[in-house]
C-alpha positions in Angstrom: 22.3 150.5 -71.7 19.0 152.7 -71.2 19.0 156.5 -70.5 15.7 158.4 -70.5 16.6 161.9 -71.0 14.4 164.9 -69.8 11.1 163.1 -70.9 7.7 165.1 -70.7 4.1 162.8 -71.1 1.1 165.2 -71.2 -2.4 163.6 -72.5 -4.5 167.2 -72.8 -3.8 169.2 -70.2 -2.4 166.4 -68.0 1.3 165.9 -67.3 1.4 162.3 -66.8 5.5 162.9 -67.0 7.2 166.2 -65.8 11.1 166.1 -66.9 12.2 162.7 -65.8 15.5 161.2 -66.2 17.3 158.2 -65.4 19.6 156.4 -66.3 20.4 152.4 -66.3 23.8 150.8 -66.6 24.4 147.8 -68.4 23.7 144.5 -66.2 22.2 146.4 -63.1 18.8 145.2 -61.4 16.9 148.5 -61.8 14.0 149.2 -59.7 11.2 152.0 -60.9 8.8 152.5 -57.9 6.2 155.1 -56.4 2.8 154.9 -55.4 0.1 154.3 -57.8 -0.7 156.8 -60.2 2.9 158.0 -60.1 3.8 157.8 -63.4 5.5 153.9 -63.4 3.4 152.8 -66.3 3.3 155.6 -68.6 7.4 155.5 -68.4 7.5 152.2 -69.5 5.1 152.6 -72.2 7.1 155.4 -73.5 10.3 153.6 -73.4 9.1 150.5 -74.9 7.2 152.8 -77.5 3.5 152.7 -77.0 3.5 156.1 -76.6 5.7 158.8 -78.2 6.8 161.4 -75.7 5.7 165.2 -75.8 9.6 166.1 -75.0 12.7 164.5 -74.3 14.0 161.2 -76.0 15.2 157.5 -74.7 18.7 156.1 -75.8 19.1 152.7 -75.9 22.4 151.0 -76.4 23.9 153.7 -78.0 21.0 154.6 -80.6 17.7 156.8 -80.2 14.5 154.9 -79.8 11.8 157.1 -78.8 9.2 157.9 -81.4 9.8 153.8 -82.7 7.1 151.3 -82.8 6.9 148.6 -80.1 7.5 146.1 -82.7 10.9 147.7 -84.1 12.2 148.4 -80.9 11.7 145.0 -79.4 13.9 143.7 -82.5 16.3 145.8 -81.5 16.5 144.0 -78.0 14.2 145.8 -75.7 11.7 143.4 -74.2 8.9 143.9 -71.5 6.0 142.1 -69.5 2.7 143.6 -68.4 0.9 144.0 -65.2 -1.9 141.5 -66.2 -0.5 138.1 -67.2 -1.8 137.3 -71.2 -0.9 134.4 -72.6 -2.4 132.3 -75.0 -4.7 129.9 -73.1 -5.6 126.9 -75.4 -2.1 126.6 -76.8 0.9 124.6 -74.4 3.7 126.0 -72.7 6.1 125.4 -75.4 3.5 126.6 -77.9 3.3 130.2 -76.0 7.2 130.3 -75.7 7.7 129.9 -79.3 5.8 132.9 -80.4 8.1 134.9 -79.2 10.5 133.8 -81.4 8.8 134.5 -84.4 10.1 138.2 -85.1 13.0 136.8 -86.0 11.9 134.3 -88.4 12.3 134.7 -91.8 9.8 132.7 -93.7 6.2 133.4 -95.3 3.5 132.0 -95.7 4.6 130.1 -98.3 7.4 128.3 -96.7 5.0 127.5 -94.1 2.5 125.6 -96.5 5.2 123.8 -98.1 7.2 122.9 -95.5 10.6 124.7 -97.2 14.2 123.9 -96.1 14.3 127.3 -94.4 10.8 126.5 -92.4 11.6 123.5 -91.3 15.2 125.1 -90.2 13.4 128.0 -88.5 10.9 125.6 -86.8 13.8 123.8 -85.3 15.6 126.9 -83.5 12.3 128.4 -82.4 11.3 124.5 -80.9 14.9 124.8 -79.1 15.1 128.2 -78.1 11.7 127.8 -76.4 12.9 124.2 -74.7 16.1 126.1 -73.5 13.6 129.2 -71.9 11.5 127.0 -70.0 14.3 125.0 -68.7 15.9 128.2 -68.0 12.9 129.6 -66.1 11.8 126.4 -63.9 8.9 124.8 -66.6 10.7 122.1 -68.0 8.4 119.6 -66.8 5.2 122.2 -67.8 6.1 121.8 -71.9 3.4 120.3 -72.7 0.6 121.5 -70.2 -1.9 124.3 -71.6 -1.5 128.1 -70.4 -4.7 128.0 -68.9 -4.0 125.2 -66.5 -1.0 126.3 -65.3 -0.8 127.7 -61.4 -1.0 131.6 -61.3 2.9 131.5 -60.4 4.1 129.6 -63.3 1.7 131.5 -65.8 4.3 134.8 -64.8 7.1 132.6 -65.0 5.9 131.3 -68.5 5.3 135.1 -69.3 9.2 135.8 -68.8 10.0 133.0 -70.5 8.2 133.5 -73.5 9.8 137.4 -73.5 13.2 135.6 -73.3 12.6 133.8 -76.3 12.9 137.4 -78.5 16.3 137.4 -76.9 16.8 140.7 -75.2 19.4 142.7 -73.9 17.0 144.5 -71.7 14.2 143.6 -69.3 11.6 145.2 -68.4 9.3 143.5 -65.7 6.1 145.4 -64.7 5.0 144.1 -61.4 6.7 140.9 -61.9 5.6 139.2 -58.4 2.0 141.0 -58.5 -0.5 138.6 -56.4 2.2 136.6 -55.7 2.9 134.6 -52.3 6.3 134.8 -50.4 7.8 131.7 -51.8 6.6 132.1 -55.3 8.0 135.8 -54.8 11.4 134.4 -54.0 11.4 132.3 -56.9 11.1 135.7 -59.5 13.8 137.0 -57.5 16.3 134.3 -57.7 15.2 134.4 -61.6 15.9 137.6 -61.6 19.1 137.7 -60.1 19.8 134.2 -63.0 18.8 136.5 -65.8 21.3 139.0 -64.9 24.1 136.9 -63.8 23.8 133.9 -66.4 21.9 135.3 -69.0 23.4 138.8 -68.8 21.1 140.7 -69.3 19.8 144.4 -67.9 16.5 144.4 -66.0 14.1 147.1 -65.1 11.7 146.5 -63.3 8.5 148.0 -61.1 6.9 146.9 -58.2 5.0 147.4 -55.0 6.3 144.8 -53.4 9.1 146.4 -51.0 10.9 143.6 -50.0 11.5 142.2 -53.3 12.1 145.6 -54.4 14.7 146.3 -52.0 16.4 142.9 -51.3 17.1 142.9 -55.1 17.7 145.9 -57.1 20.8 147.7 -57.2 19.2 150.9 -57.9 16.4 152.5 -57.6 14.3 155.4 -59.4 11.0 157.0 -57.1 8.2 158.9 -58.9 5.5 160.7 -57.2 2.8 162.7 -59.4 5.2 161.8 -62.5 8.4 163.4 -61.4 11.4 161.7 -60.4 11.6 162.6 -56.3 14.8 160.4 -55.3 17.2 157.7 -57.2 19.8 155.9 -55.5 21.0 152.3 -53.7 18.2 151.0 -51.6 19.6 151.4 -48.4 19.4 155.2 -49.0 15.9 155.2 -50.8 14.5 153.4 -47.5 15.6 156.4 -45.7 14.3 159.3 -47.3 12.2 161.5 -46.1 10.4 162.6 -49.2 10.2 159.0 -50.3 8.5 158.2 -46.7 6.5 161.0 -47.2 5.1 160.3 -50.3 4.1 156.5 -49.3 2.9 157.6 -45.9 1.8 160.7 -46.2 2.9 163.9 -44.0 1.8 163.3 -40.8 2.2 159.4 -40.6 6.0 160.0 -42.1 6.4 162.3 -39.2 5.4 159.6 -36.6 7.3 157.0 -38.1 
């Protein structure tokens, strides 16, 4: 679904990306994790296209997208979220869910103002598509409550569902359960695990969180000072030494 081949990243005379590769099957939970300042971000920025690499290129589903704009590759089915939750606070749940289907309407400004068979017809399938996201997500009884008075926990989950009203084939979550509690961290998990099995869709994902991390994703990709240090199943990422080493630091790693 997603391979990153060779990719460089260097703003000035800093390499914010040395070389990394990795690739991501179709309908895998992958996890993308390091320390901060690793190189987490800037990866996902190129892949989704707000930057253009130095070197290397991204593949995905078959066709070349690095050097795209965000906007043309999300049409073509690549979707993300952001660290920082950013919704539109005054409008409802429903209204923020149906923004996202609008890259895939088809009428102007025109049709709008005149209420034309193929607006009213586009308004429809946006108004269902965002009904069937928030039922999909948990937020069927949040339609019609305002962004900004929604709990911190369903504002992320609003966020997810909002990017699953552009329909994509790939997710990409960036630090999905971020100032999350346990339960509420659960609850992305299992959604998670729903979007994959029932919706079928590819995630990638990063996050600190450890035990999310690990109790979910199939793979995983490390970074450290942007270059890719270790990739494998969790159970062997927990017990690497240089992956230790590089969250603990040499002599703590050592003890431990």
């Amino acid at each position: 679904m997603l391979e990153v081949k060779n990719v460089d990243m260097i703003f000035g005379g800093l390499a914010a990306l040395k070389d990394v590769s990795l690739t991501v099957p179709e309908h895998q939970i992958h996890g993308l994790i390091g320390p901060n300042g690793s190189g987490k971000t800037t990866l996902i920025n190129v892949i989704t296209g707000f930057y253009a690499p130095t070197a290397g290129e991204v593949i995905f589903d078959g066709k070349k997208i690095s050097g795209l704009a965000p906007n043309v590759i999300s049409l073509t089915g690549l979707g993300r979220t952001f660290q920082n939750v950013n919704l539109f606070p005054e409008m409802t749940a429903l209204e923020n869910v149906t923004t996202g289907y609008c890259a895939r309407t088809k009428h102007n400004i025109a049709s709008a103002i005149f209420h034309t068979k193929l607006y009213r017809k586009e308004e429809k399938e946006a108004y269902d598509n965002a009904m069937r996201q928030l039922e999909f997500v948990g937020l069927a009884n949040d339609v019609n409550t305002k962004a900004k008075n929604l709990p911190y926990g369903k504002r992320r989950l609003l966020e997810i569902a909002r990017l699953l009203a552009t329909d994509p084939k790939l997710v990409l979550l960036d630090e999905p359960v971020a100032g999350m509690n346990e339960q509420e961290s659960d609850e992305v998990a299992c959604l998670v695990r729903k979007m994959r099995d029932q919706g079928g869709r590819t995630i990638l994902l990063i996050e600190h969180h450890m035990k999310f991390v690990m109790s979910l994703c199939d793979q995983l990709t490390v970074l450290s000072s942007g270059m890719k240090i270790a990739e494998g199943p969790p159970s062997e990422i927990q017990n690497n030494e240089e992956v230790i080493e590089c969250y603990l630091g040499k002599r703590r790693a050592k003890s431990a």
